[in-house]
KOLZATOR-196820 format. One record per residue (C-alpha): y, x, z; residue number from 1; residue in one letter. Coordinates in pm, 1 decimal, padded with zeros to 6 digits. Layout:
<rs>
        Y        X        Z drengu zalo
        Y        X        Z    NUM    A
...
</rs>
This chain:
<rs>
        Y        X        Z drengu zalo
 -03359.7  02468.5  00919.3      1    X
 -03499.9  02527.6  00606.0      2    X
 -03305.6  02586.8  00259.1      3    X
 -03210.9  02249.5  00146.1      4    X
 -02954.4  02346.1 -00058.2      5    X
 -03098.6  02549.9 -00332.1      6    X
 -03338.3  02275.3 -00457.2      7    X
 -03067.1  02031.7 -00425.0      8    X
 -02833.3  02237.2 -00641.3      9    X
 -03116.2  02255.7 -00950.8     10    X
 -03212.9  01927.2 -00909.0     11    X
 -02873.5  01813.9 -00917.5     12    X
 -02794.2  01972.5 -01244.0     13    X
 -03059.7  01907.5 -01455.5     14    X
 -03123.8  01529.0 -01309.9     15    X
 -02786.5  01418.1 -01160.5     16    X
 -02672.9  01108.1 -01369.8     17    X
 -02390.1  01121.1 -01577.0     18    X
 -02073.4  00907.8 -01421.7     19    X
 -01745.3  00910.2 -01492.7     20    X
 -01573.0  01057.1 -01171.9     21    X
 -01833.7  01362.3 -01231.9     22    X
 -01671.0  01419.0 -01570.3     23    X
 -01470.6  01743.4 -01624.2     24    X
 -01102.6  01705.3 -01585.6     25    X
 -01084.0  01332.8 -01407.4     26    X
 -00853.2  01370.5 -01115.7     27    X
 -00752.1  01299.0 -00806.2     28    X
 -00640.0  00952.2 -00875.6     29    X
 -00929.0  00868.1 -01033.0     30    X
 -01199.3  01012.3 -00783.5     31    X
 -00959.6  00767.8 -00530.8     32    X
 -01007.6  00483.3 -00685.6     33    X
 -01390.7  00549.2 -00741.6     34    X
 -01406.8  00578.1 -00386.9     35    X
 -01209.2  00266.5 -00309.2     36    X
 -01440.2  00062.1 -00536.0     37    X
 -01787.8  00224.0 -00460.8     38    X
 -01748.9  00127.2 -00080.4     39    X
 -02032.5 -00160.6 -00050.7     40    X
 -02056.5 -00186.6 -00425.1     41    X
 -02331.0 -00088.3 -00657.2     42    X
 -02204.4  00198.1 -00896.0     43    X
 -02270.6 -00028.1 -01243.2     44    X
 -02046.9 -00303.7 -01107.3     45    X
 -01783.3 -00040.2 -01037.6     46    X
 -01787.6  00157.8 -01350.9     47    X
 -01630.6 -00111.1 -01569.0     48    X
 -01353.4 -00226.6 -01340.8     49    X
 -01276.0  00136.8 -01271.7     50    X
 -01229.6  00191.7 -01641.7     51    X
 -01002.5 -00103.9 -01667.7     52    X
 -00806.2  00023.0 -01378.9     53    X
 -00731.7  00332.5 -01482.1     54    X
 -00651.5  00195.8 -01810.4     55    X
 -00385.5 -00025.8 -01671.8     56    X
 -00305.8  00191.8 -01358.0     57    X
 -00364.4  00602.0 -01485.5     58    X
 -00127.1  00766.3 -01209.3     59    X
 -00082.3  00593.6 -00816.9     60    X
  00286.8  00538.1 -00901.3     61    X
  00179.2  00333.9 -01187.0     62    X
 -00011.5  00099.3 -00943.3     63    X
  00257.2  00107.3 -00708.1     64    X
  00484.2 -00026.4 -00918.7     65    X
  00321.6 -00336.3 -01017.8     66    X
  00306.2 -00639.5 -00707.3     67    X
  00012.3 -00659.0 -00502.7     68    X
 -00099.5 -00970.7 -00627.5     69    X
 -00165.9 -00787.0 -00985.1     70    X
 -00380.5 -00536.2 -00802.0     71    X
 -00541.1 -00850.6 -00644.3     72    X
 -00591.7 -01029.2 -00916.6     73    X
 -00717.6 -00688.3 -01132.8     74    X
 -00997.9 -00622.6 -00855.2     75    X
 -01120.1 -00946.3 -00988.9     76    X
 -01532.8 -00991.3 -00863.5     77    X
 -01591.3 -00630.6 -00688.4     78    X
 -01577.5 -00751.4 -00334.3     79    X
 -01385.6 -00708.1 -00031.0     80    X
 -01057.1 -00775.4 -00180.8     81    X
 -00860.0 -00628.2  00094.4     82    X
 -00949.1 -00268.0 -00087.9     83    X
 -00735.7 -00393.6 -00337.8     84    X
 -00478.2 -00412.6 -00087.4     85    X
 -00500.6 -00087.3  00071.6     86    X
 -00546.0  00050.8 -00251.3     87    X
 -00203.2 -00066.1 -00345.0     88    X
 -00103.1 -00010.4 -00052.1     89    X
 -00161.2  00387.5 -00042.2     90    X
 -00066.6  00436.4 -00392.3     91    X
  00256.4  00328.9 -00270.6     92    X
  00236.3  00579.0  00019.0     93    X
  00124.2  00867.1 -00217.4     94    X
  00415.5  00788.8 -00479.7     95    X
  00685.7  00760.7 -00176.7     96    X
  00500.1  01028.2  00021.0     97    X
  00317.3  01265.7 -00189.3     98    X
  00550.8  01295.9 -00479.5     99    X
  00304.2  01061.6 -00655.8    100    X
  00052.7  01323.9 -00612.3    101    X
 -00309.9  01249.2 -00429.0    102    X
 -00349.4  01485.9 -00117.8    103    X
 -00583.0  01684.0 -00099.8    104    X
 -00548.9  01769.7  00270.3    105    X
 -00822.7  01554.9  00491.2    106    X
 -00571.6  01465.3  00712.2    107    X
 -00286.0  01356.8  00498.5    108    X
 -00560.2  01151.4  00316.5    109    X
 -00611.5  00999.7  00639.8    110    X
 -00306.1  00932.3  00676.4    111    X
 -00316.7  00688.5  00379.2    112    X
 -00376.9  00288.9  00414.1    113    X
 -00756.9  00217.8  00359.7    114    X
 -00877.1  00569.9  00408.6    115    X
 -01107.4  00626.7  00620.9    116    X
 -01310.5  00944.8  00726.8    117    X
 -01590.8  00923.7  00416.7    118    X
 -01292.9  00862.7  00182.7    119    X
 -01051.4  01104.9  00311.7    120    X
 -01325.8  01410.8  00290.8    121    X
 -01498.6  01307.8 -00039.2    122    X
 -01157.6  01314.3 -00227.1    123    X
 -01086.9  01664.0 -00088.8    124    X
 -01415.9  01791.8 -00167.0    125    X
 -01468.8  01609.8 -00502.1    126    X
 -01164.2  01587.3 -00645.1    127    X
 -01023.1  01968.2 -00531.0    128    X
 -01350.1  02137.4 -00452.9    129    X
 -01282.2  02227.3 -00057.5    130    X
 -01480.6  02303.8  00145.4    131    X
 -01640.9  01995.5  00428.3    132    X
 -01974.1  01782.6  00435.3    133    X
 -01944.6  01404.5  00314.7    134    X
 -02152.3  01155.5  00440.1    135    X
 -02250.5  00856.7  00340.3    136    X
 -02595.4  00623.9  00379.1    137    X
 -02743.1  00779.3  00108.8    138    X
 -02673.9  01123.1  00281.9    139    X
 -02783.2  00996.0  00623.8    140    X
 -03153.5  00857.5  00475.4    141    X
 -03209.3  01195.4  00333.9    142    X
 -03126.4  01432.6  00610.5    143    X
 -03314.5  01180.5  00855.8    144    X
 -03617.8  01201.0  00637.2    145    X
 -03589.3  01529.4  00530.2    146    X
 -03449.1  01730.9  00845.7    147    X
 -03563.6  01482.9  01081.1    148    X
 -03880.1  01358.4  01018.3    149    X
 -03749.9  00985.2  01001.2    150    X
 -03826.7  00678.0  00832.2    151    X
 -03471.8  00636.7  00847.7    152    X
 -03144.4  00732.6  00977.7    153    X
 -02998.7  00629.9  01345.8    154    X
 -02695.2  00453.2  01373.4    155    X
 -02374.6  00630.0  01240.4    156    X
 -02219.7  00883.7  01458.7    157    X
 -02001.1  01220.2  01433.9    158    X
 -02313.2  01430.4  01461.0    159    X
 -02412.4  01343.6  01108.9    160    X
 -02149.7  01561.4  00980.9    161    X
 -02263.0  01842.5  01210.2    162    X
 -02582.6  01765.9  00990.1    163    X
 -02469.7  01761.8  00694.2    164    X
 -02280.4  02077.1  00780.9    165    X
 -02550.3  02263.6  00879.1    166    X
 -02701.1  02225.3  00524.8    167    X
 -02396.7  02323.7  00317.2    168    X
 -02391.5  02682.8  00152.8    169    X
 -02082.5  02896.8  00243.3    170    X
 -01976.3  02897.5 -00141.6    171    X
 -01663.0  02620.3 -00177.0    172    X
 -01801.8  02498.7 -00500.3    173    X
 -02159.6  02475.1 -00423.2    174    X
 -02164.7  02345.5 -00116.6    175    X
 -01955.8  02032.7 -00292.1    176    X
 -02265.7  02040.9 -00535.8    177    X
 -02515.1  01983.0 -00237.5    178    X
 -02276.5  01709.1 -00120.3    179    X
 -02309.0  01521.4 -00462.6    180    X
 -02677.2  01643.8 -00474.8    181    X
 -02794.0  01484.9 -00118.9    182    X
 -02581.4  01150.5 -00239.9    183    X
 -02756.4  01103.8 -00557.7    184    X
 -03105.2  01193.3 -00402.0    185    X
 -03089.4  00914.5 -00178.0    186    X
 -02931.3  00674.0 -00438.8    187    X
 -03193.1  00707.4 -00666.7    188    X
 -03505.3  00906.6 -00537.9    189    X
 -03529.6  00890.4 -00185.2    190    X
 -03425.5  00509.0 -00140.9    191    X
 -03485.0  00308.0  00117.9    192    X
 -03757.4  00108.5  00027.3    193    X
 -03938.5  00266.1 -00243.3    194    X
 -03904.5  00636.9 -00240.2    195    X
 -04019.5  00854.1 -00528.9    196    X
 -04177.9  01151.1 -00329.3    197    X
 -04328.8  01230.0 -00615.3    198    X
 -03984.4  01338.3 -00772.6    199    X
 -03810.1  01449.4 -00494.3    200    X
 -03700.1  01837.2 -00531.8    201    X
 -03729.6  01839.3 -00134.6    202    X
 -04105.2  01694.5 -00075.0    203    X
 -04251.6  02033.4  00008.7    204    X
 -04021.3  02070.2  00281.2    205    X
 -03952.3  01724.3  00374.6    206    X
 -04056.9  01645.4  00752.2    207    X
 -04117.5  01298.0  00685.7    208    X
 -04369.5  01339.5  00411.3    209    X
 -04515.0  01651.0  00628.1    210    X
 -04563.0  01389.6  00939.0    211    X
 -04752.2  01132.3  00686.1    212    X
 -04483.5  00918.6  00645.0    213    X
 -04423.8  00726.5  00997.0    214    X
 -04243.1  00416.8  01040.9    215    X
 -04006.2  00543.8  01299.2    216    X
 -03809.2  00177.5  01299.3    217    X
 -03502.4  00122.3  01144.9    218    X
 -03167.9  00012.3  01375.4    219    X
 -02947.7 -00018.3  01069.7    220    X
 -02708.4 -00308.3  01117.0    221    X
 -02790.9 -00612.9  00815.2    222    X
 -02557.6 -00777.2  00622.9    223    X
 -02513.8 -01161.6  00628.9    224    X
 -02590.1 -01368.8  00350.1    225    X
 -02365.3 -01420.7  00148.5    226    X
 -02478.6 -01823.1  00020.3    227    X
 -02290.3 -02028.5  00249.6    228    X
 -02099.7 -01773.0  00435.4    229    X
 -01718.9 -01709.0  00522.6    230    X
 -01747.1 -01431.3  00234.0    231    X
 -01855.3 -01700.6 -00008.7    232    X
 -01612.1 -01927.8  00047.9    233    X
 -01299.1 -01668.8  00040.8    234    X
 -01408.4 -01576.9 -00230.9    235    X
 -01400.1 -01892.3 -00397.8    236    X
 -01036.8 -01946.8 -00326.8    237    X
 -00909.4 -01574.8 -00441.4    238    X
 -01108.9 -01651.4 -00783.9    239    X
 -00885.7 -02010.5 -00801.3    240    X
 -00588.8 -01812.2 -00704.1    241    X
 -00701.2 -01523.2 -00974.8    242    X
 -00702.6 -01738.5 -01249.8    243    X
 -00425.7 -01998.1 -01173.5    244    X
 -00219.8 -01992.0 -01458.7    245    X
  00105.2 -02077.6 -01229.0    246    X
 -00001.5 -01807.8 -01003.5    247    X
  00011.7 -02094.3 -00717.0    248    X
 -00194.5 -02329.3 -00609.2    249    X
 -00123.5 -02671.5 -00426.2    250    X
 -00287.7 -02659.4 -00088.5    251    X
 -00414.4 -03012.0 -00091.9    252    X
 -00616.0 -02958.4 -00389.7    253    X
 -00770.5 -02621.9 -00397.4    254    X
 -01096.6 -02646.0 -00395.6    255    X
 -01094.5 -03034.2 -00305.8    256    X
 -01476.0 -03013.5 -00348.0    257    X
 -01612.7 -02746.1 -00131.5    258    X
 -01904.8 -02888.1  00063.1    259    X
 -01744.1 -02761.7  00386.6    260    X
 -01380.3 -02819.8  00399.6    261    X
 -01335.0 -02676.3  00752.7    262    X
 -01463.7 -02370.1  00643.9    263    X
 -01301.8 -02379.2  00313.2    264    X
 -00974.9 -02388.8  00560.7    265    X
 -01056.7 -02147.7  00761.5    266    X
 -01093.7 -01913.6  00447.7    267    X
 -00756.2 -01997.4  00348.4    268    X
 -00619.7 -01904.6  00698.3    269    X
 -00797.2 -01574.0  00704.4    270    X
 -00658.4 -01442.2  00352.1    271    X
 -00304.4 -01543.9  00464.1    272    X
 -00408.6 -01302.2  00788.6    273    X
 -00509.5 -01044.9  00551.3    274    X
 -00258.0 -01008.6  00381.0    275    X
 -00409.8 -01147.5  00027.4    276    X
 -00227.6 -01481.8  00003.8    277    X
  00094.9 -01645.6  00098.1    278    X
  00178.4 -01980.5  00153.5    279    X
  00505.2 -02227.8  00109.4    280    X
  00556.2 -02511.1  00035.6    281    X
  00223.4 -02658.9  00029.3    282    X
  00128.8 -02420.4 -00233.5    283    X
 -00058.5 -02092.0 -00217.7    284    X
 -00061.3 -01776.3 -00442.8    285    X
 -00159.3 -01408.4 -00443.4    286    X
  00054.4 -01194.2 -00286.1    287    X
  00429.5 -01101.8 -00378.1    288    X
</rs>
């Protein structure tokens, strides 16, 4: 295996961008909710609404004080609106659980609504500096090129973290360096569809590059469009239920013109499911 994590650690620090959840002295909380809100969403969509939240929300007992619907309704456009949820959700737990304090255990993060294995061990690294190897896509592209000589990584499975493992110095605080390191390389050098070789701080020892760049297939799952979908149209009804200014909605007319009013119905019934409306009395509103 050869030293990845030396050239990832200078790169890092002279290239890295500059975020917010990378600034000196930002917490737990706030790492958290970065996490919550980076999950399928591109980092300069998230930065504003993570600003906002913090503004209204700085400490989880904050959030878990207000209703659900407010954390709802504050996730406005970001996406998957059941993170909203869970977010409330385990800022509620941590308050009644954690003495309002974010874990930084893996497990008791875990242990928390919405947080899954990514979330639970980037926290605990990021936020508290332990010691374990996150791993995301961006991780997974770059090891698969790098270590693997692949166009581009298999389907996700516990062995990445073996991988990832493997690559991590023994030092607590640099080895959560080459975590954030391998991240941003694949977010912004070695992308998916137009890496910079040129640039990367791992070319003379990527496999990939050494193989002349093979198209070794790609298995990764795609995403439906969006135009037209399920997505689209729950959407549309949590943005009338957003911005309803009696914070309910009558049944029979919300969204009276959507060009599919099965599916428009269906969307209702799956948000009631989730969790991220209620209905009575022919009306419907965020959650209580």
């Amino acid at each position: 295996m050869p030293d990845l994590a030396t050239p990832l650690i200078e790169w890092y620090r002279d290239d890295a961008r500059d975020l917010p959840w990378r600034r000196p002295g930002f917490g737990a909380w706030g790492v958290l909710v970065s996490e919550f809100m980076l999950q399928q969403t591109p980092v300069n969509r998230v930065i504003p609404h993570l600003e906002a939240w913090l503004e209204r929300w700085p400490t989880p007992a904050d959030l878990a004080a207000a209703p659900p619907a407010e954390a709802v309704r504050q996730w406005a456009n970001l996406g998957y609106p059941r993170r909203a949820l869970w977010l409330h959700r385990a800022a509620v737990e941590i308050r009644d659980r954690h003495e309002g304090v974010v874990p930084s255990d893996v497990e008791a993060l875990l242990a928390l609504s919405g947080i899954g294995d990514y979330t639970a061990r980037a926290v605990s690294v990021f936020a508290y500096g332990m010691r374990h190897p996150v791993v995301d896509t961006n991780t997974r592209r770059v090891l698969a090129r790098a270590v693997d000589g692949r166009s581009q990584p298999g389907s996700p499975s516990r062995r990445d973290l073996a991988a990832m493992e493997s690559v991590l110095p023994q030092d607590d605080a640099e080895a959560a360096v080459v975590n954030a390191a391998t991240m941003e390389l694949g977010a912004t050098v070695c992308t998916s569809r137009a890496p910079q070789c040129d640039a990367c701080p791992l070319a003379r020892m990527c496999a990939w590059r050494a193989a002349g760049y093979p198209d070794t297939g790609d298995a990764r799952r795609r995403q439906a469009k969006y135009e037209g979908s399920a997505r689209q149209a729950r959407g549309a009804v949590l943005r009338v239920l957003r911005h309803a200014d009696t914070h309910a909605v009558p049944l029979d007319d919300l969204l009276a013109d959507w060009p599919d009013a099965r599916q428009r119905d269906r969307a209702v019934d799956s948000l009631i499911a989730d969790g991220l409306a209620e209905a009575a009395d022919g009306m419907l509103r965020l959650p209580a």
